[in-house]
N, C-alpha and C positions, 0 to 999 in steps of 0.2 A: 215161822208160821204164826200167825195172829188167830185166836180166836175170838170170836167177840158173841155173846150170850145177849139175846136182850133181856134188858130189867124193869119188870116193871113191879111198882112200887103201889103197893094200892094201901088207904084205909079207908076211913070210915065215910069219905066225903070223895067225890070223884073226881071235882077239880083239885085236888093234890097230888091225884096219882101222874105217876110222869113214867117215862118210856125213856132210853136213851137209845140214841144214834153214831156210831163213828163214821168220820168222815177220814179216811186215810187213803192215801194212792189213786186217788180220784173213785174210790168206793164206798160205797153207803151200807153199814153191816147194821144189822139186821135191813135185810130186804129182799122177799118186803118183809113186810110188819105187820099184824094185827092186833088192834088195841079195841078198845068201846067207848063211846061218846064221853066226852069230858076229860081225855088224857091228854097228860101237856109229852108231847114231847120235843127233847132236848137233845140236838146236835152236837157235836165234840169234836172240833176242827183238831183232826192230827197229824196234816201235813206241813211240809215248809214255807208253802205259800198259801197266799187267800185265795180264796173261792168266794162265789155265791151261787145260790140255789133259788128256785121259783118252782110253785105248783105249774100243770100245763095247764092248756087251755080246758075247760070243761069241768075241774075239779069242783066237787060242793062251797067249796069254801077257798077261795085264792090265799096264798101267803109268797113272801120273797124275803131271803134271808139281809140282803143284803151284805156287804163285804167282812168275809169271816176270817179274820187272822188268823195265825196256828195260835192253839190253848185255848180260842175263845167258842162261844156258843153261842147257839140262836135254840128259842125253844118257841113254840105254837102249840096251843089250843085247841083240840079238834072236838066242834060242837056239832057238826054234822054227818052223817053216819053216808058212807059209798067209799068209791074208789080215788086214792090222790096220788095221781105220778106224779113225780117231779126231778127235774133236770139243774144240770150245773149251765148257768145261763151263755158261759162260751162254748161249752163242749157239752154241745144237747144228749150226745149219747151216751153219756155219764148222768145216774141219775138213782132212783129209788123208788119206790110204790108202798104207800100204808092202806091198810084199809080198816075203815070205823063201823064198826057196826053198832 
């Protein structure tokens, strides 16, 4: 059994603080998430094969990770504050939800 805590890192300036994400077994832990405007967060691809991910349709702010090796990361900026689902772009029912306040 895997536990996975999220972390988040704050100090003095908000765009430093970051969030992380595992990405393992086509699951997205912490999910969802909440963070506040100006958190980067950072994905951590821990399976055998690559993925990619994309906000849906309607999200404040769109992103798409594009192709994530195992080991590697995609991190994002989140500058505006609502709800962001997002999906693994072949297997839509696999996916995660942050939300910014």
């Amino acid at each position: 059994t895997i536990t996975v805590t999220p972390i988040v890192t704050t100090t003095s300036s908000l765009s430093t603080a970051t969030a992380h994400v595992s990405i393992q077994l086509y699951d997205f832990r912490p999910s969802p998430l909440e963070i506040t405007r100006g958190i980067t967060v950072v994905w951590t691809k821990q399976d055998i094969s690559p993925h990619s991910f994309a906000s849906v349709t309607g999200a404040p702010e769109a992103f798409k990770s594009g192709s994530i090796a195992p080991g590697s990361t995609y991190q994002f900026t989140f500058t505006k504050p609502g709800i962001y689902r997002y999906q693994v772009e072949t297997t839509p029912k696999w996916g995660g939800q942050i939300t910014v306040s």
